[in-house]
N, C-alpha and C positions, 0 to 999 in steps of 0.2 A: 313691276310694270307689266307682265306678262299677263295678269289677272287685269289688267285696266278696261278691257273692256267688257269683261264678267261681270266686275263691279261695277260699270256704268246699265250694263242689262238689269242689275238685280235694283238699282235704286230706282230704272224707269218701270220695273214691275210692281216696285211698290211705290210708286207716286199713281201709278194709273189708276186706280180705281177714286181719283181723288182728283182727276184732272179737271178744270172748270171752278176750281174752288177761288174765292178772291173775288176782285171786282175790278173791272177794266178803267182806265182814266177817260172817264165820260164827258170829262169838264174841256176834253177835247174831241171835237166834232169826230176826226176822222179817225184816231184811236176808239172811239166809240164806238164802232164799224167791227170793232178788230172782233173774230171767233174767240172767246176765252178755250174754248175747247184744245186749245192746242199745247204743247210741251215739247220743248227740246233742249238738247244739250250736246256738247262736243270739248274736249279736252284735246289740245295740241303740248306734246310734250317739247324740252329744250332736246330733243334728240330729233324732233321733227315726226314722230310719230303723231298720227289723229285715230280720236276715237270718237265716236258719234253715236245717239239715241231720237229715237222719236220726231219731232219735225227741228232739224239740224240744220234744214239749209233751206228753211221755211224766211224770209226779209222780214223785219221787221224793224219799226223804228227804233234805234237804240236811244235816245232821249237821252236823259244826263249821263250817261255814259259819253257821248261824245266831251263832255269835261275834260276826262283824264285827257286826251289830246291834245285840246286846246290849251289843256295846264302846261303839256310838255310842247309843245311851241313857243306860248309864252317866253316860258321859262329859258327858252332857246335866245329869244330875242331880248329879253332884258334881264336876265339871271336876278339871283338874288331880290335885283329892285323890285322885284314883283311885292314884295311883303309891305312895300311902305303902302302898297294899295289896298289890300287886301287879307287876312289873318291866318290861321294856321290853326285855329282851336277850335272843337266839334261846338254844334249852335246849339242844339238842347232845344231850338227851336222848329218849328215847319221850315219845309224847305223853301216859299215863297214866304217868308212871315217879314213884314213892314218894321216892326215894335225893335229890335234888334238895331240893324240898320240908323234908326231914330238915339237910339241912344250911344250910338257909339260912332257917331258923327261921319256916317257915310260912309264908314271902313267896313267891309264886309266880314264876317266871321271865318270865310274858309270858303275857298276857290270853289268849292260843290255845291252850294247853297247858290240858290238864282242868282240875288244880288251878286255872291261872288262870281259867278262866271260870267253875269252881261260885264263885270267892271274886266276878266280876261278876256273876252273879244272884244274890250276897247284896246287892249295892250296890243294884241296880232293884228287888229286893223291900221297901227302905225303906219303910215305911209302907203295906204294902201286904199283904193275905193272896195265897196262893200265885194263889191264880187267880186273882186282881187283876193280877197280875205277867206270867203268859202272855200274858192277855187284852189287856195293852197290849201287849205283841210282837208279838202275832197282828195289833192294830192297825197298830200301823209300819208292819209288813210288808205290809198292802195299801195302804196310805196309801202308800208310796214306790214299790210294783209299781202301783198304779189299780188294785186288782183285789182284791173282796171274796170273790170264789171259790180263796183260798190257807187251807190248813187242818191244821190238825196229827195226824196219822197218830195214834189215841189206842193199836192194836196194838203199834206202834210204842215210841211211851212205856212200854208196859206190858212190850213186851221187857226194854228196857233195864232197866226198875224192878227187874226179876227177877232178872237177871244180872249188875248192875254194880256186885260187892262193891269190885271194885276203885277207883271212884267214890266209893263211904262212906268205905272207907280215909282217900282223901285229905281227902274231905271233914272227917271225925272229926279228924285230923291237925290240919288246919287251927285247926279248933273249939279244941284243945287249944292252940292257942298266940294263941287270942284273933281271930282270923283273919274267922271268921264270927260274926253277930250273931244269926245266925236260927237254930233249929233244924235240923239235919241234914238231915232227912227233909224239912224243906219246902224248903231251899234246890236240893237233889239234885229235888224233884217238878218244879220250874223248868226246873232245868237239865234232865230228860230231855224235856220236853214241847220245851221251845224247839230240841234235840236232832231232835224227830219233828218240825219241819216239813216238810211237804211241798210241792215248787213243780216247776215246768219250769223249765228252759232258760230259758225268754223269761219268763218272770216273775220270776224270778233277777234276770237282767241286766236287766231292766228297775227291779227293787226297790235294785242296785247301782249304779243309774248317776248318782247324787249324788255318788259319789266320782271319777266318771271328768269330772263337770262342776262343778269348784270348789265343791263343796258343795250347789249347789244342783238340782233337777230337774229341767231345760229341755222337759219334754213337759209339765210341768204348771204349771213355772212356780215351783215351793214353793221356797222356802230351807230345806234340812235341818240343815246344819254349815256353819261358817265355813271358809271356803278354806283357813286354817292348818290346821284338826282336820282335814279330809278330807285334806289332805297327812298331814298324820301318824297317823291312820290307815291311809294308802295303804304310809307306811311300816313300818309293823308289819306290816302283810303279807306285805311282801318281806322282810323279816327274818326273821319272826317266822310265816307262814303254812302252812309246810308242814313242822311239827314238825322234825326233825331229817333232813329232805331240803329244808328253806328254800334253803341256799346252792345246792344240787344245780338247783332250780327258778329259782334268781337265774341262775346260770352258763347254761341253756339257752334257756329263754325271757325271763326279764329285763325280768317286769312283776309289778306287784303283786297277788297271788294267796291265793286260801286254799281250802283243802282240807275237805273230808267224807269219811268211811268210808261214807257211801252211795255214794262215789264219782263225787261234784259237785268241780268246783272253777270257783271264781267267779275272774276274774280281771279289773284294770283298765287300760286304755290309756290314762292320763291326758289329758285337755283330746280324747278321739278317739271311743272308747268301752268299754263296760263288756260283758265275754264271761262265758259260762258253759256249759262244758258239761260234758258225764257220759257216763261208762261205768262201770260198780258193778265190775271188776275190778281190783284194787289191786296197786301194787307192795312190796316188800318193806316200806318204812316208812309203811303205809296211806295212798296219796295214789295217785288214781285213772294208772294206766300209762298206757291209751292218752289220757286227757286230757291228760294231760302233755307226750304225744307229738303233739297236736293243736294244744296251744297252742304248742307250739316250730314246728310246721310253719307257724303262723298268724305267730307274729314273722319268723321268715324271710322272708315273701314280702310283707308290709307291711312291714316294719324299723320294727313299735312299740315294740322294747324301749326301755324308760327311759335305757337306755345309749347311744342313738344308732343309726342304722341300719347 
């Protein structure tokens, strides 16, 4: 651990001459805006140590990364039953893809895939009006970061609202085969607001690091999830985290990970610690390039993949 933040220096020296590579999620207005030029990253260990590179504590939207959250809320308010809604097994498909969906009769493949997660913020809006719904998310989320300064980008939301026919589709789909309980439009206002979080690097990995510490949050002490569900959460990540570049991101770096088209990916080092970083330039199946290429340089030189060093 002593060398951790040597070997985060030496992986931002060699991603820099490379910075700007990928291509920004343009098919959203105000992500479109974003400078690719930028990179960062920060590692919070379960000992409560941080290490940080490059633009660390630069906000950015985390976009489907807010999942893993929502998943463990869910999961909070209706254990298990989440599955009769929802699947457990990687899509092999895009992560908006309709075709899926259609054939398997409004059951989603897997909580991280669009369809899966509008159908998990119908489960957290139980009982709840829509901004009831955020407004606890927004809680989590500083409650497991310590930090009341994490905020939901509202331009952001309002992009997506504008542009994301693709979203209703699946949504509406859903609706029609019984799927969702809520109205469309309020379950979709959830999902794009929880969509525009905005966080750094180190509020990230620090709001993630219940799953890299058995469930619970060793800087603060809180019990979030039982050690089973944070394993199994951990695994649906690695599964299941980087839409149909999951196995591609198992094969290289070989830790439990999940991706945003902001171009965040959060990833875990079980029982070591919890990473995050960003570059808003994406590879072909929107999962940020040189992150990807940052967390592989990061498992090689620790040997944290899951699979042994």
């Amino acid at each position: 651990m002593a060398d951790l933040q040597a070997t985060l220096d030496s992986i931002y020296a060699d991603i820099q001459p490379r910075i700007g590579e990928g291509k920004v999620a343009d098919y959203i207005p105000e992500l479109a805006k974003v400078d690719p030029q930028q990179f960062g990253m920060a590692i919070v260990t379960v000992d409560g140590k941080v290490y940080r590179v490059g633009n660390a504590d630069t906000a950015f939207s985390i976009q489907s990364i807010s999942k893993v959250f929502m998943l463990t809320l869910a999961l909070g308010k209706v254990g298990e039953g989440l599955w009769k809604r929802v699947g457990r097994e990687p899509s092999g498909s895009a992560f908006n893809s309709i075709v899926q969906l259609e054939h398997e009769s409004g059951i989603p493949r897997n909580p991280f895939i669009n369809a899966g997660a509008i159908a998990v913020s119908d489960v957290v809006m139980a009982g709840h009006a829509p901004r009831e719904a955020i407004g606890e998310l927004l809680r989590f989320v500083r409650y497991l970061a310590d930090d009341e300064s994490i905020t939901i980008d509202d331009k952001v939301a309002r992009s997506e609202t504008q542009t994301g026919y693709r979203n209703f589709a699946l949504a509406n789909f859903m609706r029609a085969y019984r799927n969702l309980d809520h109205p469309v439009d309020h379950v979709l206002g959830v999902y794009f607001h929880q969509c525009a979080l905005s966080m750094t690097c180190e509020q990230l990995a620090r709001a993630g690091l219940f799953l890299a510490a058995r469930g619970s949050n060793p800087t603060t002490g809180h019990s979030v999830v039982s050690p089973k569900r944070a394993r199994r959460i951990n695994a649906l990540m690695l599964t299941c985290g980087h839409y149909d570049g999951s196995g591609d991101f198992a094969y290289h770096v070989g830790l439990p990970g999940k991706s945003g088209v902001g171009g965040g990916i959060f990833a875990v080092a079980p029982g070591i610690a919890s990473i995050a970083v960003w570059s808003p330039g994406l590879n072909k199946v929107g999962n940020s390039q040189l992150g990807a290429a940052a967390l592989e340089m990061l498992a090689a030189r620790t040997g944290w993949s899951v699979f042994g060093d």
